[in-house]
TIRO-416136 format. One record per residue: residue in one letter; x, y, z of N, C-alpha, C, O in turn. Coordinates in steps of 0.05 Angstrom, whole numbers, padded with zeros to 5 digits, always signed. Layout:
AXYZXYZXYZXYZ ...
This chain:
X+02572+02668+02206+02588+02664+02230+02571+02663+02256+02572+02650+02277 X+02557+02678+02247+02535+02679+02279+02515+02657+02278+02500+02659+02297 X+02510+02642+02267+02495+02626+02254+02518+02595+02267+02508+02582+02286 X+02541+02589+02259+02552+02565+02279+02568+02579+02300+02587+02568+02312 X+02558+02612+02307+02560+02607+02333+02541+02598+02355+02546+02590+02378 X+02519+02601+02342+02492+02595+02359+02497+02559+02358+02506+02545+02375 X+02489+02552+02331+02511+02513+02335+02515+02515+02355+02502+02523+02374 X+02539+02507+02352+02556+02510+02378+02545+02514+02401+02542+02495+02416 X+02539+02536+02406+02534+02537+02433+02499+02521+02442+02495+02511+02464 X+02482+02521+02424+02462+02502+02422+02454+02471+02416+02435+02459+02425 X+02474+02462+02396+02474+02437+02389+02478+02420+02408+02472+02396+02405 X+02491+02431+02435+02496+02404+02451+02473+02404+02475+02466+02385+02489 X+02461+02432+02478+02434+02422+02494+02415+02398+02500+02407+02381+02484 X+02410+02401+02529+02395+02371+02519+02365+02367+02495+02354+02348+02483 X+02359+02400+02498+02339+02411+02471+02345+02383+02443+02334+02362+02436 X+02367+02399+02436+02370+02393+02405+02383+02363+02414+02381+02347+02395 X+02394+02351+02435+02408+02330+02434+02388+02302+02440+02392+02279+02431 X+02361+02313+02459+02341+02285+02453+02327+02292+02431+02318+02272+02420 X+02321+02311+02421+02309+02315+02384+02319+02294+02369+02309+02274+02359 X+02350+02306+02369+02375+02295+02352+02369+02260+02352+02362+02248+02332 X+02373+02248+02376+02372+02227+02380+02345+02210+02378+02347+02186+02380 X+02324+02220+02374+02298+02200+02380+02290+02185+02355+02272+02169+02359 X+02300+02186+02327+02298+02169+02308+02317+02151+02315+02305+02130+02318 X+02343+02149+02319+02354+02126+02330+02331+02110+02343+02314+02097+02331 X+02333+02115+02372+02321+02104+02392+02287+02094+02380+02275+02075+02389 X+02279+02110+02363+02246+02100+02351+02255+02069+02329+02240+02050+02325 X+02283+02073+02319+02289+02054+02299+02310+02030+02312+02315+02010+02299 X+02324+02035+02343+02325+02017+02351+02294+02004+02361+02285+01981+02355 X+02289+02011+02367+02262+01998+02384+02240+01989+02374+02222+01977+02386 X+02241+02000+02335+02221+01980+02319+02237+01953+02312+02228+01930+02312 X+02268+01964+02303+02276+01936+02306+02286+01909+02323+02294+01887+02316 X+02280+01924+02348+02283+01911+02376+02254+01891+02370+02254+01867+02365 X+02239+01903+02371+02211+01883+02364+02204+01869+02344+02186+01854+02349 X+02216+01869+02314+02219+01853+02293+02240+01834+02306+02230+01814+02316 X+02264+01835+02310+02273+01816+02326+02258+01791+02342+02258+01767+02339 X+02244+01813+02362+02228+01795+02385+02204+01784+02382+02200+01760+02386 X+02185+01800+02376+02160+01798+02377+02156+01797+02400+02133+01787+02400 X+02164+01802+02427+02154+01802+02459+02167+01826+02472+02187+01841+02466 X+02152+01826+02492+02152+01854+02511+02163+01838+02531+02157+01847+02553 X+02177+01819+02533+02183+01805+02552+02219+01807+02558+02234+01819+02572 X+02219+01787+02538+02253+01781+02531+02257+01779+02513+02239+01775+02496 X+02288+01782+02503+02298+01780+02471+02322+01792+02470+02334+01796+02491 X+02333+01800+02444+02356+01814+02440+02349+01844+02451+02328+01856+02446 X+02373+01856+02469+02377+01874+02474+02403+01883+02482+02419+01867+02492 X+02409+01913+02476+02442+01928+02486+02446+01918+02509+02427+01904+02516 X+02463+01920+02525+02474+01908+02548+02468+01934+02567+02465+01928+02591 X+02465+01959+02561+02461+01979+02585+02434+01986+02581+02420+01998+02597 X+02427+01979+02557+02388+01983+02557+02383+01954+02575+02360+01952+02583 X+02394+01939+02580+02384+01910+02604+02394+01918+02621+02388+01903+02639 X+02410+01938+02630+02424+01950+02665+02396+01961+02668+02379+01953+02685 X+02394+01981+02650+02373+01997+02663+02346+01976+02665+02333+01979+02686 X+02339+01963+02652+02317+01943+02667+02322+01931+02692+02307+01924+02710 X+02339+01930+02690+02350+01906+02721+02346+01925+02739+02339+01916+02761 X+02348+01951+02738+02350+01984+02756+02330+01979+02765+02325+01970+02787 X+02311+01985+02743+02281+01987+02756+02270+01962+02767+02257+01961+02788 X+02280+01936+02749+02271+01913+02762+02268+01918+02793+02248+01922+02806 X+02295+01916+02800+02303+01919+02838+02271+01943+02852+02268+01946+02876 X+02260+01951+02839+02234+01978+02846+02215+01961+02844+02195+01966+02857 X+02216+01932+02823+02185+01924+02812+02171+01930+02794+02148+01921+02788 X+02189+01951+02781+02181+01952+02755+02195+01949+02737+02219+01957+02735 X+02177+01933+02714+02177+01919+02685+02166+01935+02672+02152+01955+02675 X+02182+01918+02647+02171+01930+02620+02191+01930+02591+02213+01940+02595 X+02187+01925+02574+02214+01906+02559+02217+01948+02539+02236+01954+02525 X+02199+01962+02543+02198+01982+02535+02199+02010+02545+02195+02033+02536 X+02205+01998+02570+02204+02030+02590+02223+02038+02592+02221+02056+02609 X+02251+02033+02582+02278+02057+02583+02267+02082+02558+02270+02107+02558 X+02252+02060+02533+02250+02080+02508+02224+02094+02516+02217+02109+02498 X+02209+02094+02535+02189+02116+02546+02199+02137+02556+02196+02160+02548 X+02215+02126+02580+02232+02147+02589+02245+02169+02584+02248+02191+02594 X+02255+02155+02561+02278+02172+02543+02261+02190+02524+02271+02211+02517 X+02239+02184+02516+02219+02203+02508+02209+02221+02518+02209+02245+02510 X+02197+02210+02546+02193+02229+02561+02210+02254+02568+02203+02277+02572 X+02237+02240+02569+02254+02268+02577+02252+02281+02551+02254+02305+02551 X+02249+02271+02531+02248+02296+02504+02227+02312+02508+02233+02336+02511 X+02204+02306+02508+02181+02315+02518+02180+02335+02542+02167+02355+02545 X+02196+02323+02557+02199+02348+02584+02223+02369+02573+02219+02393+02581 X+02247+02363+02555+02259+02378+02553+02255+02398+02526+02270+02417+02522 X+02232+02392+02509+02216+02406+02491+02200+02430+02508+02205+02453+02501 X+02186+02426+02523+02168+02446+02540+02189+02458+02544+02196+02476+02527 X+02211+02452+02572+02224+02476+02580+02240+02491+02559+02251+02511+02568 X+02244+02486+02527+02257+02494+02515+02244+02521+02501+02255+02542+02492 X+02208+02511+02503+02196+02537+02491+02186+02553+02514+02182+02577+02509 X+02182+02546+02535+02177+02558+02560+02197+02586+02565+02190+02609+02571 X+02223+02574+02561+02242+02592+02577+02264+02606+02554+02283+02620+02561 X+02255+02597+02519+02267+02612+02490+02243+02618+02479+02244+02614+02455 X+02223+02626+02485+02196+02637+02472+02214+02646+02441+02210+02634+02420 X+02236+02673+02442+02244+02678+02426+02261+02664+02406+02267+02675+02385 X+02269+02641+02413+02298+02638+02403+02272+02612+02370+02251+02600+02369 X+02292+02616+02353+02278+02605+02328+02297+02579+02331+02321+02578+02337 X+02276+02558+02324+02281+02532+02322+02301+02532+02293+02296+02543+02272 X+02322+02520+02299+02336+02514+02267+02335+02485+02260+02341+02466+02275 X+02331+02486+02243+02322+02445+02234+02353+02439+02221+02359+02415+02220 X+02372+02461+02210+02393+02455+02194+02416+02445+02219+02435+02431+02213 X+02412+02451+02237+02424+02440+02262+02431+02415+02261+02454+02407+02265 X+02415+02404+02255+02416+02372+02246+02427+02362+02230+02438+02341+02235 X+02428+02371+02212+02445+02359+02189+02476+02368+02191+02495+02353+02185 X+02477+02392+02200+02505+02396+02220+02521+02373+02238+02543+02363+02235 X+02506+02370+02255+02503+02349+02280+02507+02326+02267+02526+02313+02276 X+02493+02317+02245+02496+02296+02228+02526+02290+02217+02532+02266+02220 X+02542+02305+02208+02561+02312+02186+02582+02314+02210+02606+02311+02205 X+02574+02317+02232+02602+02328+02257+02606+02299+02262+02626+02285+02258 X+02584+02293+02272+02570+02264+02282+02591+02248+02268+02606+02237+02284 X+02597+02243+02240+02606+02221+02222+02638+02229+02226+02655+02211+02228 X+02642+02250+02226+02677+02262+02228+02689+02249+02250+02710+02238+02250 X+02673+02251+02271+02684+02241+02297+02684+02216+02299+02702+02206+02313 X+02659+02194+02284+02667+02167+02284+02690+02167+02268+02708+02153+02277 X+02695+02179+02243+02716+02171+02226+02735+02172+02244+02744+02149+02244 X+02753+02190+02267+02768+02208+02280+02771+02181+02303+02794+02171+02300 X+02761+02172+02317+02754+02155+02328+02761+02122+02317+02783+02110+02320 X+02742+02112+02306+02750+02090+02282+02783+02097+02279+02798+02086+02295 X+02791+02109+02265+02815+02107+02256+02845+02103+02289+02867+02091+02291 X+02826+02124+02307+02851+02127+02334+02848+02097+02345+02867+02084+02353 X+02819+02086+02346+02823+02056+02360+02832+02041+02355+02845+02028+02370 X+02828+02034+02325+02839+02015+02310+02872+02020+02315+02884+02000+02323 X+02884+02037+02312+02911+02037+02316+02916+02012+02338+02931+01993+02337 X+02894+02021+02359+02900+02006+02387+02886+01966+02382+02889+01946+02395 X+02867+01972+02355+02854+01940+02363+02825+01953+02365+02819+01970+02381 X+02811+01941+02346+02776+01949+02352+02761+01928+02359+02749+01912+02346 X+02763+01932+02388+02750+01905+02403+02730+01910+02419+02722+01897+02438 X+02717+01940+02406+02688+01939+02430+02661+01924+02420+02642+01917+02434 X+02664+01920+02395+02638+01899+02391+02644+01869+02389+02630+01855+02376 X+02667+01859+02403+02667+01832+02413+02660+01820+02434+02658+01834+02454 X+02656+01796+02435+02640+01785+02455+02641+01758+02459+02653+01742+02444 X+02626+01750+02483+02630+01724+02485+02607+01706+02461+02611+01683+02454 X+02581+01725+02451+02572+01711+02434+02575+01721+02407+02593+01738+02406 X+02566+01718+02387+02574+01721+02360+02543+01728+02338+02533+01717+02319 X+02539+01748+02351+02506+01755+02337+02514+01770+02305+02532+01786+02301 X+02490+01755+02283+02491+01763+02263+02501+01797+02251+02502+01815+02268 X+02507+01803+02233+02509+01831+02224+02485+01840+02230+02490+01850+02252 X+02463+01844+02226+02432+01851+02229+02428+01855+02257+02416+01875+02266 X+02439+01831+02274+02436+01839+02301+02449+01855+02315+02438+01869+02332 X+02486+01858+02309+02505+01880+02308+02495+01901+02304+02497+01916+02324 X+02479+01912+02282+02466+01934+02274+02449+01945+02288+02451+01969+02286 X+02432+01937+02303+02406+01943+02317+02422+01945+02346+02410+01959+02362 X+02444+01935+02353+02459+01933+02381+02472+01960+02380+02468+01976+02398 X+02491+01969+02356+02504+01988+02355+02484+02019+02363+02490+02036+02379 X+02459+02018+02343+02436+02026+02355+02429+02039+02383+02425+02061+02393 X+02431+02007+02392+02417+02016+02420+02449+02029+02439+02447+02044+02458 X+02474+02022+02429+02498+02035+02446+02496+02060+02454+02499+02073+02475 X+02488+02066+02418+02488+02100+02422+02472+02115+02437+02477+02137+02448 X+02447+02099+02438+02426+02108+02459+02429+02110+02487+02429+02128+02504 X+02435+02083+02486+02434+02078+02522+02450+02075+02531+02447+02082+02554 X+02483+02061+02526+02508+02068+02533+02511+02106+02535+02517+02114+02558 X+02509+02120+02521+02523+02140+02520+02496+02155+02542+02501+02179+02544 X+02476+02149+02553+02456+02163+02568+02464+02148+02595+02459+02159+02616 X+02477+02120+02594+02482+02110+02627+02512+02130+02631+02514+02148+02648 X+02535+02122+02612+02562+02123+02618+02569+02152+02615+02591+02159+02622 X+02551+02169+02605+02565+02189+02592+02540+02218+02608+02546+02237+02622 X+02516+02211+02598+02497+02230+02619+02489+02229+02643+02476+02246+02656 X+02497+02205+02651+02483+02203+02677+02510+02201+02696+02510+02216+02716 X+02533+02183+02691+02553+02180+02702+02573+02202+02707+02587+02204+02727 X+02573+02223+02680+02594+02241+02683+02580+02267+02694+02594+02286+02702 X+02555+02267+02693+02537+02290+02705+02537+02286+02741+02543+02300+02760 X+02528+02258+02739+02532+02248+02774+02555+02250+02780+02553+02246+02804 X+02580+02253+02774+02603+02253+02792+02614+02284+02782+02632+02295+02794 X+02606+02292+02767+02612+02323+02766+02599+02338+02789+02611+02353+02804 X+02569+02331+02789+02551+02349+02814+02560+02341+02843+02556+02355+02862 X+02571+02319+02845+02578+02306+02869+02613+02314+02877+02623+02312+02900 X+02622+02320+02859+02655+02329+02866+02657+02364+02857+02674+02380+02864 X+02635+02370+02842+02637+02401+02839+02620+02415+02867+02629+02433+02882 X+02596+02403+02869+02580+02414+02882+02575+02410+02918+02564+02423+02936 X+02589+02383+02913+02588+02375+02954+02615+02377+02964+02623+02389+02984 X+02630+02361+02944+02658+02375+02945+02673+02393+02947+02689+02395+02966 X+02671+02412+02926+02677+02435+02917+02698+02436+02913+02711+02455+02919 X+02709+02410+02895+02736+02417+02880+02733+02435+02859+02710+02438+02852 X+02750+02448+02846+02754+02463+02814+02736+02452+02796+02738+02428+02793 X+02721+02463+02784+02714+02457+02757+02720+02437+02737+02704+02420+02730 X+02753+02442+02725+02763+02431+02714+02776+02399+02728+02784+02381+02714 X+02774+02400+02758+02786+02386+02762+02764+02363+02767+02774+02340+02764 X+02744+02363+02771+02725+02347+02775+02715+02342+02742+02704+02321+02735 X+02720+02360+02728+02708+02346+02698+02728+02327+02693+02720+02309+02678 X+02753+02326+02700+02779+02303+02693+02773+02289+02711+02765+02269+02699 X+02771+02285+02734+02766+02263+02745+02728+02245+02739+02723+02221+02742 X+02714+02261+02733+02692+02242+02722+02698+02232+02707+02691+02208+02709 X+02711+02239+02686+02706+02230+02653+02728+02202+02662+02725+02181+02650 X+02747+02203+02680+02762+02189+02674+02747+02165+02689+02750+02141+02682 X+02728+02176+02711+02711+02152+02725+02693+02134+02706+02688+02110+02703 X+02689+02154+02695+02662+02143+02683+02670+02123+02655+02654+02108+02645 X+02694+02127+02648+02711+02111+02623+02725+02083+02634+02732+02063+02621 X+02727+02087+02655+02736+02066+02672+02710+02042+02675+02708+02020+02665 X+02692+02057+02694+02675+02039+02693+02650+02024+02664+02637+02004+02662 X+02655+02055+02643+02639+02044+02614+02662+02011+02607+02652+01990+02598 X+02688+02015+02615+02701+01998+02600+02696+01965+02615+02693+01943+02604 X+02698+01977+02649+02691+01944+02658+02666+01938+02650+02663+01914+02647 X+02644+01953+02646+02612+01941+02642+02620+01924+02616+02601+01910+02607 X+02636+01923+02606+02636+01904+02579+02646+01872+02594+02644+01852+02580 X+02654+01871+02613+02664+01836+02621+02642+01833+02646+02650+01819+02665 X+02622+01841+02647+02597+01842+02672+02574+01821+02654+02568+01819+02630 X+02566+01808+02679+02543+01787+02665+02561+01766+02653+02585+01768+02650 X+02541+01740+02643+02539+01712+02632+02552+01715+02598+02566+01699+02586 X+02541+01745+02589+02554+01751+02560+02569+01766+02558+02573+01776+02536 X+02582+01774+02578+02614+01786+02586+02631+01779+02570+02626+01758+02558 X+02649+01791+02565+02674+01777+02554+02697+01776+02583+02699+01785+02605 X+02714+01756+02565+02733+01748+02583+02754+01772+02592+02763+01788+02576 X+02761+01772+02623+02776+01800+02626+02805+01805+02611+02816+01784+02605 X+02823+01831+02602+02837+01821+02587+02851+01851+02589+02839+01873+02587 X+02878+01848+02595+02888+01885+02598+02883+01902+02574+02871+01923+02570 X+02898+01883+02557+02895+01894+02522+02868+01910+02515+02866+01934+02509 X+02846+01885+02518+02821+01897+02503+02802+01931+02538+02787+01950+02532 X+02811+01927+02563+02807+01938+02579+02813+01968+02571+02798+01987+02565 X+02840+01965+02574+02863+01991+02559+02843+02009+02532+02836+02033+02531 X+02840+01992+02516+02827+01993+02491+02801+02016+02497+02799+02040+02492 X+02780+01995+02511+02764+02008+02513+02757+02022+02538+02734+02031+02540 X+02773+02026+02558+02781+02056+02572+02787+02074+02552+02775+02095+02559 X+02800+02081+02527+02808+02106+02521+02798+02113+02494+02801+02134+02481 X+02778+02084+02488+02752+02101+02476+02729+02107+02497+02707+02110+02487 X+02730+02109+02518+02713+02118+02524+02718+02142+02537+02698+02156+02540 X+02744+02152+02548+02760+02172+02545+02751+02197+02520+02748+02221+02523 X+02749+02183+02500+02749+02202+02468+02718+02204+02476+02711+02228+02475 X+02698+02187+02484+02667+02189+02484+02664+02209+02504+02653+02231+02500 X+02674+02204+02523+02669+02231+02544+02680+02255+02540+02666+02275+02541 X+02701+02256+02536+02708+02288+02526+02684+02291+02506+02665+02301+02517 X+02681+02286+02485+02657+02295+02471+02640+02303+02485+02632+02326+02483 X+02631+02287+02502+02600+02294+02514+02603+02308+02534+02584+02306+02549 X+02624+02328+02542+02620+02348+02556+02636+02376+02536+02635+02399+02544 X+02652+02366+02509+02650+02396+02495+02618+02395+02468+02616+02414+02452 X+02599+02376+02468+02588+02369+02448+02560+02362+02449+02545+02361+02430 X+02554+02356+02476+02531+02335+02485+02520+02316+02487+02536+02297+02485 X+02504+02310+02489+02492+02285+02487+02488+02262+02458+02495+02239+02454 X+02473+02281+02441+02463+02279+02412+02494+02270+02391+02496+02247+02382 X+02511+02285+02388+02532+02282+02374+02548+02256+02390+02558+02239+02376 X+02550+02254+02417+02572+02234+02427+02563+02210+02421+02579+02193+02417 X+02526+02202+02418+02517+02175+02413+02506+02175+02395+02488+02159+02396 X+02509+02191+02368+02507+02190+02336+02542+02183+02332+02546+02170+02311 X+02561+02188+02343+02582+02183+02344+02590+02153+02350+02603+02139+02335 X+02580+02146+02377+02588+02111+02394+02573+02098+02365+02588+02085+02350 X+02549+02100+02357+02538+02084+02338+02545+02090+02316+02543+02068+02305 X+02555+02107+02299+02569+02104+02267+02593+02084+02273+02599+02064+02259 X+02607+02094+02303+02631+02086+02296+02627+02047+02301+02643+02029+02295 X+02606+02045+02311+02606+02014+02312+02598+02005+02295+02604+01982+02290 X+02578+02022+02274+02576+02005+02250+02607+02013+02230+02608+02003+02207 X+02619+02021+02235+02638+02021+02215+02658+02004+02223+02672+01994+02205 X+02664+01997+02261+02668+01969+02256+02664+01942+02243+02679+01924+02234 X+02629+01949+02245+02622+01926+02230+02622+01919+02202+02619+01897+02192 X+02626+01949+02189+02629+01940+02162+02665+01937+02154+02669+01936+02130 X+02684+01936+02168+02703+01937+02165+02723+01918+02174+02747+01922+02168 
């Protein structure tokens, strides 16, 4: 019992949650380059190319610098983890937990969207299964680190902290911000899809289900979650 209570209250750190996550992101990004073969251009997620365009506007390039980044914060969030738990014992079974939650919640998910229509991996173009696969990939990565860590953290600190609304009331109004705008970033750009209430609706209130996760769950589980559940679109 004491054992998933520590879970729990640990698994959603950003500790265990860029651990959790960095074989994804190492296996999107070898197959990002079998794809390409260039550091230039090629197939990529649609919010792993926001965040280039971010930095672009600074002058800085690099067809590989969100997945540095994202390392780096493991790397920074590894130090502060032994820095400031000297005591606390690493559990490796965490993972396989995280793993097993991870798949429940796509199933849980998968099944509530579909009710509604599973239209988040459609598009205006029509890329192979193989390329689907490596996209779903990068969702979990970098969708759920733009829409979900950066977006629902920034309007939490900004309506809890300058604001100083309630707690609760600023976690309902981010999540609901931040599901709003995960859902329009899907009809943005040349490979947009066409705007549409149906598929909008749709994917507002999965992204609704993505954010509540990532603020009872973290980071690690909500985008081992966005990515099962897209490949089980795809196999289905």
């Amino acid at each position: 019992m004491e054992l998933l209570k520590a879970y729990w209250r640990q698994s959603k750190s950003p500790f265990y949650s860029l651990l959790f996550t960095l074989p994804m992101l190492i296996a999107y990004e070898l197959m990002i380059f079998s794809f390409n073969h260039s550091d230039i251009i090629g197939l990529r997620n649609g919010a792993d190319i926001l965040f280039r365009q971010f930095f672009g506007m600074f002058n800085v390039y690099g067809f590989y610098l969100v997945g540095f980044l994202v390392l780096s914060a493991l790397l920074t969030s590894y130090y502060f983890h032994n820095r400031q738990n000297d005591n606390r014992i690493f559990q490796y079974q965490f993972f396989i937990l995280m793993l097993f939650e991870s798949v429940i919640f796509a199933f849980v998910m998968f099944i509530f969207v579909d009710k509604l229509g599973s239209v988040l991996l459609s598009g205006g173009s029509a890329p192979g299964k193989k390329e689907l696969v490596v996209l779903a990939l990068g969702a979990g990565v970098y969708e759920e680190f733009i829409f979900r860590v950066v977006l629902i953290s920034g309007f939490t600190f900004f309506l809890k902290d300058i604001l100083r609304l309630h707690s609760v009331t600023s976690a309902v109004i981010a999540v609901i911000a931040a599901s709003l705008i995960f859902s329009l970033f899907h009809y943005m750009g040349s490979l947009g899809d066409a705007f549409e209430i149906k598929s909008f609706l749709i994917r507002f209130i999965a992204g609704i289900f993505l954010s509540i996760l990532y603020v009872l769950r973290g980071y690690g589980i909500t985008a081992y979650t966005h990515t099962f559940y897209d490949l089980l679109v795809i196999l289905f």
